[in-house]
GUZA-148221 format. One record per residue: x, y, z of N, C-alpha, C in turn; chain. Coordinates in steps of 0.05 Angstrom, whole numbers. Example, Ala and Ser with C-alpha at 12.3 -4.5 7.8 and 13.67 -1.06 7.14 Angstrom:
BEGIN
{{264, -114, 156}, {246, -90, 156}, {264, -66, 156}, "A"}
{{257, -45, 142}, {273, -21, 143}, {258, 1, 157}, "A"}
end
This chain:
BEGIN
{{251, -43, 504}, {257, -19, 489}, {238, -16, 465}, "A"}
{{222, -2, 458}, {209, 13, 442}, {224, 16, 412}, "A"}
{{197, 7, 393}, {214, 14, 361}, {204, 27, 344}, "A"}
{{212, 46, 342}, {192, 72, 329}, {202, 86, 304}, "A"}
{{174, 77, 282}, {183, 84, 259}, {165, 114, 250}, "A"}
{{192, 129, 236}, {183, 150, 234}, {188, 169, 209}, "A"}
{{166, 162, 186}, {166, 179, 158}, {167, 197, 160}, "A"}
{{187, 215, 146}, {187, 241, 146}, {196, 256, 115}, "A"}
{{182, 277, 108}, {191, 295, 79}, {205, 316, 90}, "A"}
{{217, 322, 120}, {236, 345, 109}, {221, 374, 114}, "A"}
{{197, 367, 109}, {180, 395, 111}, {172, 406, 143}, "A"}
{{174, 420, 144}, {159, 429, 175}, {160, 432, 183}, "A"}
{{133, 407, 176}, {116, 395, 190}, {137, 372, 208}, "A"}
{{161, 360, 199}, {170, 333, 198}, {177, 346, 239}, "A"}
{{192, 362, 247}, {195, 373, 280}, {171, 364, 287}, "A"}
{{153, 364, 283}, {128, 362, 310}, {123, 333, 308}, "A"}
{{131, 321, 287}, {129, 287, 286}, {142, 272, 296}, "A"}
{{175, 287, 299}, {200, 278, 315}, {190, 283, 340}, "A"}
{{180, 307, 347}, {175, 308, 374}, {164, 291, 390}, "A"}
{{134, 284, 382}, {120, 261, 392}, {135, 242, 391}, "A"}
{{153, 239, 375}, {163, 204, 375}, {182, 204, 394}, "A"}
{{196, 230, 406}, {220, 227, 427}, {198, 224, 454}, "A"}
{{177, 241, 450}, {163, 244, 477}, {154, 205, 485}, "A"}
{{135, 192, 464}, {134, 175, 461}, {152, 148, 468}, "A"}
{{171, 158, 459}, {208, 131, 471}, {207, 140, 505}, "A"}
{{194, 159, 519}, {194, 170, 537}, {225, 163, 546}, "A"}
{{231, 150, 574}, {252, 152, 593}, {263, 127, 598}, "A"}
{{246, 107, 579}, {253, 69, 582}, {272, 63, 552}, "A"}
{{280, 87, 542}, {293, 80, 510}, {282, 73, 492}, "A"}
{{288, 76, 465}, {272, 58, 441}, {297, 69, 415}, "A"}
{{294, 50, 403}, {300, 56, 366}, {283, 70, 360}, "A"}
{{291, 88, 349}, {275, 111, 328}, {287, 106, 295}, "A"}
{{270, 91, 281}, {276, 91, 257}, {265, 113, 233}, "A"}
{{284, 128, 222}, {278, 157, 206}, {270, 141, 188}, "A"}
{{244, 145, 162}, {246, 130, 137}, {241, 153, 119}, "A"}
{{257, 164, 102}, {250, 178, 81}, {247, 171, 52}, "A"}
{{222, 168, 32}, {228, 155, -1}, {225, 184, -13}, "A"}
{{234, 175, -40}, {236, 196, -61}, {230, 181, -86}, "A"}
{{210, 190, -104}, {201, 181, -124}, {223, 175, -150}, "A"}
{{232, 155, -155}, {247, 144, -176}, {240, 145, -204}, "A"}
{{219, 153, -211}, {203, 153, -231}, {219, 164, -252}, "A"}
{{221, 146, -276}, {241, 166, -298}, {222, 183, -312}, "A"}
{{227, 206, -321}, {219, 230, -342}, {229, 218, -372}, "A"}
{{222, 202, -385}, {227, 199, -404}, {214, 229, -431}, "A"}
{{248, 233, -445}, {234, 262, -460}, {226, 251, -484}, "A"}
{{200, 267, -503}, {181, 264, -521}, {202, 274, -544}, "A"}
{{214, 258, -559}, {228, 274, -582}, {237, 253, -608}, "A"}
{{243, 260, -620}, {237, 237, -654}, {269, 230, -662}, "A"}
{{289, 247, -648}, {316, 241, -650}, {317, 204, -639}, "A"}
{{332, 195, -654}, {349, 161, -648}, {350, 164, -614}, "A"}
{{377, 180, -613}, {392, 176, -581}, {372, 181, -545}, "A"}
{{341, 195, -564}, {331, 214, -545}, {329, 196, -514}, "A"}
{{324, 172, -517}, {319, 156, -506}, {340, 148, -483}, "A"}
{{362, 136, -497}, {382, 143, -480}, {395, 169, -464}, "A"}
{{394, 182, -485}, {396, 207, -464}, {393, 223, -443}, "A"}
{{363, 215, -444}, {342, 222, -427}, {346, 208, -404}, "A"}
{{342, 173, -410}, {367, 160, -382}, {385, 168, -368}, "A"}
{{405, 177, -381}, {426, 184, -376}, {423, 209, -350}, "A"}
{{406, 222, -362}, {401, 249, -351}, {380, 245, -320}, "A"}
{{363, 225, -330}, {349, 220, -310}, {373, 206, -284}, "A"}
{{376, 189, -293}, {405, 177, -270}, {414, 197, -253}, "A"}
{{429, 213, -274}, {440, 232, -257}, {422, 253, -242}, "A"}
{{403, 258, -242}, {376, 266, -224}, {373, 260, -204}, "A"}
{{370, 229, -197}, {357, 210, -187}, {379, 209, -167}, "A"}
{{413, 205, -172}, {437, 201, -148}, {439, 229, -139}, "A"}
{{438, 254, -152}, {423, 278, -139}, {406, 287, -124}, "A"}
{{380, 276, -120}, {373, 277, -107}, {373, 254, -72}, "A"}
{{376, 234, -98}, {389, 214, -59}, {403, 224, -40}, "A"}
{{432, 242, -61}, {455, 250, -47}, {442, 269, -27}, "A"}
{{424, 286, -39}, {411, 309, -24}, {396, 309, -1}, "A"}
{{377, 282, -7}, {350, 262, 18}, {374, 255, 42}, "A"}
{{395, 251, 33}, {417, 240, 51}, {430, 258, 67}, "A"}
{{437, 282, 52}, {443, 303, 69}, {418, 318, 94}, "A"}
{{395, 311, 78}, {383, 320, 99}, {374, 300, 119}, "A"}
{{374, 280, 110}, {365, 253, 139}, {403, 263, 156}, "A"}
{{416, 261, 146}, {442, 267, 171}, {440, 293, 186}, "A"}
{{432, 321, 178}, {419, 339, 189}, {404, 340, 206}, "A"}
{{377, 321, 198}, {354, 312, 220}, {361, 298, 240}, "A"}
{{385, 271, 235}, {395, 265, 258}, {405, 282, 279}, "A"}
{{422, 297, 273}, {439, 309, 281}, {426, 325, 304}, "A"}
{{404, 343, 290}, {390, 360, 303}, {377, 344, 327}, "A"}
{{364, 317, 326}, {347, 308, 344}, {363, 298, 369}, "A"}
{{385, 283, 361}, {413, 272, 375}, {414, 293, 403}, "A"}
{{417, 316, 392}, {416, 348, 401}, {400, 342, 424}, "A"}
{{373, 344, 412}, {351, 346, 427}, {348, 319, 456}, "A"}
{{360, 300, 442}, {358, 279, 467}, {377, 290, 489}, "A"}
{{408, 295, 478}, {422, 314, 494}, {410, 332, 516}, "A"}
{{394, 348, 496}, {380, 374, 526}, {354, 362, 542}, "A"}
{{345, 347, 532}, {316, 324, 545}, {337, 307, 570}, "A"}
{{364, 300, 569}, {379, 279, 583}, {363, 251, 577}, "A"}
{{350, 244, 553}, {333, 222, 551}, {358, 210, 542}, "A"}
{{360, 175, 561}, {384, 159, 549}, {377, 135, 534}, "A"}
{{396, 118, 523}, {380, 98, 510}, {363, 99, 491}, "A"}
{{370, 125, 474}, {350, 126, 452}, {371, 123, 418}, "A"}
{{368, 110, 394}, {393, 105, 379}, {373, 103, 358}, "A"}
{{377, 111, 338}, {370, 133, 316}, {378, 110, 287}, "A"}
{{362, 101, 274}, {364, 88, 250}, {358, 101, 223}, "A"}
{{369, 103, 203}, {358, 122, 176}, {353, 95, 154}, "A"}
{{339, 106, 142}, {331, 95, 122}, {320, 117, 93}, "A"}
{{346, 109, 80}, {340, 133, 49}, {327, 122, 23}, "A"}
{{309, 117, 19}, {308, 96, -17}, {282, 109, -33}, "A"}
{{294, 104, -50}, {274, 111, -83}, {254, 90, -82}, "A"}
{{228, 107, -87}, {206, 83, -90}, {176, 96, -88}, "A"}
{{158, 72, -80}, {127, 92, -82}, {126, 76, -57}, "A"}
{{118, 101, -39}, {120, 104, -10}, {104, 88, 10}, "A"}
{{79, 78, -5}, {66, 64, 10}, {66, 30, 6}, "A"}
{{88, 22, -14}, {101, -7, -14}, {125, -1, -6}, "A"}
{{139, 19, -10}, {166, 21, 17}, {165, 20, 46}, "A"}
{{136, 20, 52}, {139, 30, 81}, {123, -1, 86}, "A"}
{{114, -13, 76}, {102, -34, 78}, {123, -53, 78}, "A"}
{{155, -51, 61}, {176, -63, 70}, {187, -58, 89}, "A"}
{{194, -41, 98}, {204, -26, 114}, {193, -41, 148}, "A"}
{{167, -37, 142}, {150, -49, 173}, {157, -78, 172}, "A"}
{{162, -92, 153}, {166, -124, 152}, {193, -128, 164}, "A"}
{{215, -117, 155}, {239, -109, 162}, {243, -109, 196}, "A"}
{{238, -81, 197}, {242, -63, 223}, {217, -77, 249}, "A"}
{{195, -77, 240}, {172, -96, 250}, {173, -71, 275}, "A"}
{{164, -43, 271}, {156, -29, 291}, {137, -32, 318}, "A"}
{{132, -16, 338}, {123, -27, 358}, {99, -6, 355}, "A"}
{{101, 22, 337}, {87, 39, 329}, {103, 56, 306}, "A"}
{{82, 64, 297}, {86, 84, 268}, {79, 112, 278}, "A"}
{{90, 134, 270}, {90, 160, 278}, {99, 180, 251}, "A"}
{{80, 198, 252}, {83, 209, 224}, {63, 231, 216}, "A"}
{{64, 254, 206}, {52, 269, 205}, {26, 271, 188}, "A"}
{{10, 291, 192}, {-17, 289, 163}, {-4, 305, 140}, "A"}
{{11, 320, 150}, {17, 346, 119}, {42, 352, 115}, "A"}
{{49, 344, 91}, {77, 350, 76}, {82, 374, 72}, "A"}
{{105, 373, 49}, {120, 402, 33}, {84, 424, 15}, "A"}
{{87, 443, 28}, {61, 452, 10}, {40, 451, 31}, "A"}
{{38, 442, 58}, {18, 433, 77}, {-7, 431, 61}, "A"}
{{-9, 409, 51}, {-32, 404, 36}, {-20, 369, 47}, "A"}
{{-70, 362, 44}, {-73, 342, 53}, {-63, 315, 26}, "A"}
{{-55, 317, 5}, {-58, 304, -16}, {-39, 280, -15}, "A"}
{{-15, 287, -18}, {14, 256, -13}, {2, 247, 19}, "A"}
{{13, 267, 29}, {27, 257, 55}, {2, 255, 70}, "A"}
{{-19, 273, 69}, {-51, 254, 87}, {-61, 230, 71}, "A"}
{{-61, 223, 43}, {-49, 202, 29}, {-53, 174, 34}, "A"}
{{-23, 182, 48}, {-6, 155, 50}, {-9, 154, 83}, "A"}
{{-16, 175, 107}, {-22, 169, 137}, {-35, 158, 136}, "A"}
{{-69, 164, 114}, {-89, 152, 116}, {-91, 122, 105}, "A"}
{{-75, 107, 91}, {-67, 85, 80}, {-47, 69, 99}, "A"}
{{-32, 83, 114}, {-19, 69, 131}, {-43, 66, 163}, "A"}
{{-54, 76, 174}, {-74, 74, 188}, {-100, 47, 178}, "A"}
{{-101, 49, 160}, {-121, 33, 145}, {-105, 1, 136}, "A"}
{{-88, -2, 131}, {-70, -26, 138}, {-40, -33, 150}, "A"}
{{-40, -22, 167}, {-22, -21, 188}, {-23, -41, 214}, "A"}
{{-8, -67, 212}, {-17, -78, 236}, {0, -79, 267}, "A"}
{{2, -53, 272}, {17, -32, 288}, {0, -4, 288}, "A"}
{{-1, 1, 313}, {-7, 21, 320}, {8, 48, 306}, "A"}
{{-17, 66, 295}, {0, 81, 292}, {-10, 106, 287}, "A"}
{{14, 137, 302}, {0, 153, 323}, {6, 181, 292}, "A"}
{{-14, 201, 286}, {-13, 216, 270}, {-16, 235, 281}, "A"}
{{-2, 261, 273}, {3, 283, 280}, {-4, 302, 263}, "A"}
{{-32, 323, 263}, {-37, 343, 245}, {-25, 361, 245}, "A"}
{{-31, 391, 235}, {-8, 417, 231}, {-25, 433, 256}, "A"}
{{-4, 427, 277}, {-10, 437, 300}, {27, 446, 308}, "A"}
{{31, 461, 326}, {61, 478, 327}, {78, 462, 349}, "A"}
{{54, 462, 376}, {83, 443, 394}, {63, 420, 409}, "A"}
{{81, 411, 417}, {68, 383, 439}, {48, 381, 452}, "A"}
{{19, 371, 456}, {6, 381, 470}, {3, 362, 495}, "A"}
{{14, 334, 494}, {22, 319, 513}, {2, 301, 514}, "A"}
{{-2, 283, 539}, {-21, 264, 529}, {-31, 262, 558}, "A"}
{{-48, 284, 574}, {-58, 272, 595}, {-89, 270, 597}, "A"}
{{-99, 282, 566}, {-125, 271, 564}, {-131, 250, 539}, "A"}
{{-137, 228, 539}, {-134, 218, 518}, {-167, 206, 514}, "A"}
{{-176, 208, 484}, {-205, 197, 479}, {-201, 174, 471}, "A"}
{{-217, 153, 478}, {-218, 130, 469}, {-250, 131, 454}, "A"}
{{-246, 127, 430}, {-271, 128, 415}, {-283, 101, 409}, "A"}
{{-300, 87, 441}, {-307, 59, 435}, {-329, 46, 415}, "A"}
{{-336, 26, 404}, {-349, 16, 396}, {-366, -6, 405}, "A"}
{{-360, -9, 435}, {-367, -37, 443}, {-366, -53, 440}, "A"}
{{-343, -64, 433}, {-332, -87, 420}, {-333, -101, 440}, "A"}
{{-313, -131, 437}, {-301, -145, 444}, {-265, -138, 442}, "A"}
{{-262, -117, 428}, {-241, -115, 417}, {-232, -87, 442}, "A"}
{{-242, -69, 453}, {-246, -48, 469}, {-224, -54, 499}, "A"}
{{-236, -71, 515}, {-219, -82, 536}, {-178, -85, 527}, "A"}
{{-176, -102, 505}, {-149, -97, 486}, {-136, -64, 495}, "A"}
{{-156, -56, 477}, {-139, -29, 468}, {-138, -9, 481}, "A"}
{{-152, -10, 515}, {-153, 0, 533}, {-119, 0, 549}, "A"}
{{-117, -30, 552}, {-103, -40, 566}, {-76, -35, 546}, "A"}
{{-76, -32, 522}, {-51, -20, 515}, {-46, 3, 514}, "A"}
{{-61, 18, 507}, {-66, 57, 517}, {-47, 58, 544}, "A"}
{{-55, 43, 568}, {-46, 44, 592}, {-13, 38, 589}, "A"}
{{-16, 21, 571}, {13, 11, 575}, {32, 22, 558}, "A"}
{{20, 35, 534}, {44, 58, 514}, {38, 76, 536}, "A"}
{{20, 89, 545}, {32, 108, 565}, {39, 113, 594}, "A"}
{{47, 90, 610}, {55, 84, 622}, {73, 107, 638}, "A"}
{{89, 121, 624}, {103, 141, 642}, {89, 160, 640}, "A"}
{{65, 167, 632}, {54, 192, 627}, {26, 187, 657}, "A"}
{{17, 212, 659}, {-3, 209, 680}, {-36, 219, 664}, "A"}
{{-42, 203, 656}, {-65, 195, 638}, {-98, 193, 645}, "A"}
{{-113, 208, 638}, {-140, 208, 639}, {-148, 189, 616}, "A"}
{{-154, 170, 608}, {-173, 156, 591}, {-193, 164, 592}, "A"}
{{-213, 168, 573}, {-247, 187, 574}, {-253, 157, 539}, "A"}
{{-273, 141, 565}, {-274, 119, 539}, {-301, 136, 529}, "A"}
{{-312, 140, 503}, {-333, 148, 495}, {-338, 134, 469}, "A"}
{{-371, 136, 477}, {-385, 114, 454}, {-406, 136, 451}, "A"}
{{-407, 138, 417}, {-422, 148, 398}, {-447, 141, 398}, "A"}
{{-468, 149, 417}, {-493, 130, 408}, {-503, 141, 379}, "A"}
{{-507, 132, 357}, {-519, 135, 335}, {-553, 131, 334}, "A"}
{{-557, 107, 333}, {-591, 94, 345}, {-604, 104, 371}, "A"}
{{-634, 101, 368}, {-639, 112, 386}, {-642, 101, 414}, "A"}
{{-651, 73, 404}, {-645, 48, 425}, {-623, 42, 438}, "A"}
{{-615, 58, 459}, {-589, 51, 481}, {-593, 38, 507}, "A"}
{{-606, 6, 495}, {-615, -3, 537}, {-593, -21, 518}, "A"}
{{-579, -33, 499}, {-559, -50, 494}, {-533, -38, 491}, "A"}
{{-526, -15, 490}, {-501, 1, 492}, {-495, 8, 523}, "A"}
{{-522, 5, 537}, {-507, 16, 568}, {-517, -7, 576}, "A"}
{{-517, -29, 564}, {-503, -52, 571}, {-481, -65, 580}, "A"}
{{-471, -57, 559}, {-446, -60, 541}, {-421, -50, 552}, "A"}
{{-439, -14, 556}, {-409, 4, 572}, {-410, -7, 591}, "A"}
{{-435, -14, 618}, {-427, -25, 640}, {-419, -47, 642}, "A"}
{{-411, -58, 625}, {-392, -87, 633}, {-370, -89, 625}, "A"}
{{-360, -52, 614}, {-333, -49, 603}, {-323, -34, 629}, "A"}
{{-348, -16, 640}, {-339, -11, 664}, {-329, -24, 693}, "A"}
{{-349, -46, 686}, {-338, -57, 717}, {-308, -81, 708}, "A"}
{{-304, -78, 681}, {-270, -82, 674}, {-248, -73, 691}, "A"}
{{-255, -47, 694}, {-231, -22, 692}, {-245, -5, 718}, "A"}
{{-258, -23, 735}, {-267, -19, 764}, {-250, 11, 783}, "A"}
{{-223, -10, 791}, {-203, 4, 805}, {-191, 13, 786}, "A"}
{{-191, 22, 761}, {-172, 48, 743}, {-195, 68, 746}, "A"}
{{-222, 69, 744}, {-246, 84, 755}, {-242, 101, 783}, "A"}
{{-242, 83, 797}, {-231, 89, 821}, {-219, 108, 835}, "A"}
{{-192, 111, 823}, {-168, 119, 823}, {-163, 137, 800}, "A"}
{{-182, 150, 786}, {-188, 172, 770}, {-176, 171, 744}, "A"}
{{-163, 144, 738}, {-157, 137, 704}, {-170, 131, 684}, "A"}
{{-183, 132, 696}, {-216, 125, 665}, {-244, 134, 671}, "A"}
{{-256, 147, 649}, {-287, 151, 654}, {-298, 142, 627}, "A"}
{{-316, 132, 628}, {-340, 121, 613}, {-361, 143, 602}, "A"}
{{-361, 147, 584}, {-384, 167, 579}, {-398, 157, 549}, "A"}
{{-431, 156, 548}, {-449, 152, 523}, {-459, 176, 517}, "A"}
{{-449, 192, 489}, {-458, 218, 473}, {-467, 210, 456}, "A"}
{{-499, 219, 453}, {-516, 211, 428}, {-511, 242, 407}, "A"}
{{-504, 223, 392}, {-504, 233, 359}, {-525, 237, 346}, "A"}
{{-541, 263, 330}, {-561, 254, 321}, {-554, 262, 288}, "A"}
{{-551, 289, 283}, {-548, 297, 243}, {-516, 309, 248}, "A"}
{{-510, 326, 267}, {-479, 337, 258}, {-455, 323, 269}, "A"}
{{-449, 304, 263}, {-427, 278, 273}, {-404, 294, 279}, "A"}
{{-393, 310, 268}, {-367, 338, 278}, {-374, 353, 300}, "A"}
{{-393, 355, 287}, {-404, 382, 318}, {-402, 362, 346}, "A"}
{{-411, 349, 344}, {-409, 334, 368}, {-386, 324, 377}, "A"}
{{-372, 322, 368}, {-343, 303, 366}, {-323, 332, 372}, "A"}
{{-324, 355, 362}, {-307, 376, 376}, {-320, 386, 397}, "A"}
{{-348, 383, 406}, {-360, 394, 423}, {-347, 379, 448}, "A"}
{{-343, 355, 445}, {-337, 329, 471}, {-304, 339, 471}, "A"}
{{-287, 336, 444}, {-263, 353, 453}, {-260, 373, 464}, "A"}
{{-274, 397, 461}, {-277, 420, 474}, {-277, 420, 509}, "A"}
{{-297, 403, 513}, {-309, 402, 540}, {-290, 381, 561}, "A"}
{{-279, 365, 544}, {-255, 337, 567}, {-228, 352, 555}, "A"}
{{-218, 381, 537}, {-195, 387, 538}, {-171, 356, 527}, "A"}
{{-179, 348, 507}, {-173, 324, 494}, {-145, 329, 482}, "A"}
{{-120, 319, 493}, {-101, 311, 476}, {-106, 296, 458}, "A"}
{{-101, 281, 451}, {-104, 251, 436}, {-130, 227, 435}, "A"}
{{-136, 233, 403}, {-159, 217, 406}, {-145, 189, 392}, "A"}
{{-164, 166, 409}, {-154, 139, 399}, {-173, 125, 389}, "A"}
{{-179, 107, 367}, {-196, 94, 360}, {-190, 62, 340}, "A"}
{{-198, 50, 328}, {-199, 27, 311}, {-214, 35, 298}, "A"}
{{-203, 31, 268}, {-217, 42, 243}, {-235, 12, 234}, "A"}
{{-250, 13, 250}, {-277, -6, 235}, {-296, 1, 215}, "A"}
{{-292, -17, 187}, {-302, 0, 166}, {-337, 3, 165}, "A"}
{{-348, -5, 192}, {-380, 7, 191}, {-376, 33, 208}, "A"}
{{-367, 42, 233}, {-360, 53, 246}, {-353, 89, 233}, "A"}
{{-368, 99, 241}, {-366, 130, 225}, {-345, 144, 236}, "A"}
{{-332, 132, 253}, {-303, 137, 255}, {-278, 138, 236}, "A"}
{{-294, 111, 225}, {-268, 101, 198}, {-284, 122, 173}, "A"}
{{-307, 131, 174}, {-319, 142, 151}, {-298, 175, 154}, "A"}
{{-295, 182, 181}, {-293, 208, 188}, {-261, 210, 186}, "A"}
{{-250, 189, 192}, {-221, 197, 193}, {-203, 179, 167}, "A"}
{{-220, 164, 146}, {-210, 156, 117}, {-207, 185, 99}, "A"}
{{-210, 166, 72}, {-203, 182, 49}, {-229, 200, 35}, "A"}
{{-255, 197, 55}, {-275, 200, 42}, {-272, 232, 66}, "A"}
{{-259, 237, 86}, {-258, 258, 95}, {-250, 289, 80}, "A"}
{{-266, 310, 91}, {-256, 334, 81}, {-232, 343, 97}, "A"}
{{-222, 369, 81}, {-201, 389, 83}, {-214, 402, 116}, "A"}
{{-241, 399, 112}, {-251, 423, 135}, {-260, 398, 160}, "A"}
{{-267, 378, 152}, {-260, 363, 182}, {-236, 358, 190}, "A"}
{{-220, 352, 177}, {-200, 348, 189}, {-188, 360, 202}, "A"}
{{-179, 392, 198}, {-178, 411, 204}, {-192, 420, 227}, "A"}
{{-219, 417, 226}, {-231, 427, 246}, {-224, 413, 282}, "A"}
{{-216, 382, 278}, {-209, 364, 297}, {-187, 376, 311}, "A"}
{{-167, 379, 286}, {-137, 383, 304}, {-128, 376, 326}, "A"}
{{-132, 350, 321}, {-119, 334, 350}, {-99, 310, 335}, "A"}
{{-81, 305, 349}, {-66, 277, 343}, {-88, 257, 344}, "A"}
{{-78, 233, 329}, {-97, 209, 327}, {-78, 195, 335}, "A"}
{{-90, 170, 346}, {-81, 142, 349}, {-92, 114, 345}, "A"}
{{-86, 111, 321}, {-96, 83, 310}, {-92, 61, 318}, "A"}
{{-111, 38, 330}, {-112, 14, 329}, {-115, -8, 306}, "A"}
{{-97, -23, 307}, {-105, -43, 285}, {-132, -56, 282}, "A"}
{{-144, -46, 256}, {-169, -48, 251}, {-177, -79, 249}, "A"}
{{-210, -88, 243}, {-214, -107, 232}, {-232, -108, 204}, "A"}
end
């Protein structure tokens, strides 16, 4: 059974994050763990009176069990609603965990994974305000040390499913791995894998090296029409190319390992724009980096 943790603000955006994660638990069951934080931070007020200090405590407190009370009403709502949803899916074996606490979100969730010890993380790019700032944030920080897979969802409206999926290789040693688990999180799904390697340099007799000996790996998944191999040279517009290849294989889900030479990790970190990001609009799926 599958254990799937899943941050949510409430906004949305938070439906299309639930969604993937029920599609995800597919038809073999899983825990779905809800995690919602809320910033505890006191407002201490600026004033020259003795008591101000206390006061201001006082006041903050009562803020702070206000708003929990409130994070709480809506995580039992969200249950409620999804509960629903497994109902009309007839998906069985799926059981719903919440988690409500005050804190800064990206050492809560770092407890939280120690705790719960997920099997993947699932969670959206854009919060309250659909802006990339908290909540692309903290995806992008959880992707970047996360040692769990873990699958992000941009502001896109419904499911788009997962029967084309990009594997964005590097030629690792590390590649064969993350193949072989692709296959196996999607397992109930009927799956195209499209492994593709970025040639950057212009010298490619050591990259189709490389792919052919990743190819004759994954021989009979070739075969049998679950994987293709393909080398796209990159030369000045690294986007253009990268939605051009989505465009043309009709790409659900791109997958990769954020290796920090790898213009992958350049393109999908904190050093990314508003307008690439955007421009991708595809789910990601992160491998634990090195």
């Amino acid at each position: 059974m599958k254990k799937i943790l899943v941050p949510v603000d409430f906004s949305g955006h938070t439906d299309i994050a639930c969604t993937y994660a029920l599609e995800i638990a597919g038809k073999g069951g899983a825990v779905i763990r809800l995690f919602h934080t809320y910033s505890d931070q006191f407002i201490i007020a600026d004033s020259s009176f003795p008591d101000a200090i206390d006061m201001s405590t006082m006041y903050n407190e009562e803020l702070l069990k206000e708003i929990f009370h409130q994070s709480e009403k809506k995580m039992e709502a969200l249950q409620v609603q999804l509960e629903e949803k497994v109902r009309e899916r007839k998906q069985k074996n799926i059981e719903f965990q919440v988690t409500v606490v005050g804190g800064e979100i990206e050492s809560e969730l770092h407890e939280l994974c120690k705790d719960f010890q997920p099997d993947i993380v699932v969670m959206g790019t854009r919060g309250s305000g659909k802006t990339l700032n908290l909540w692309g944030r903290v995806s992008t920080h959880i992707i970047n040390h996360s040692k769990v897979p873990v699958f992000t969802v941009p502001d896109i409206k419904k499911f788009r499913g997962f029967q084309k999926i990009m594997l964005a290789t590097n030629l690792s040693g590390k590649n064969e791995e993350i193949i072989r688990k692709i296959f196996a999180l999607f397992t109930e799904f009927q799956i195209h894998l499209f492994c593709i390697h970025f040639l950057i340099k212009e010298d490619e007799t050591e990259e189709n090296k490389k792919m052919e000996k990743l190819r004759k790996t994954f021989e009979e998944e070739e075969k049998s029409g679950k994987i293709s191999f393909i080398i796209t040279e990159v030369k000045d517009d690294k986007q253009s190319v990268i939605n051009q290849v989505i465009e043309d294989q009709s790409i659900d889900l791109i997958a990769f390992q954020p290796h920090k030479h790898s213009f992958f990790y350049n393109l999908f970190t904190h050093k990314i724009t508003k307008k690439n990001f955007q421009a991708t609009n595809v789910p990601l799926l992160s491998f634990p980096g090195c």
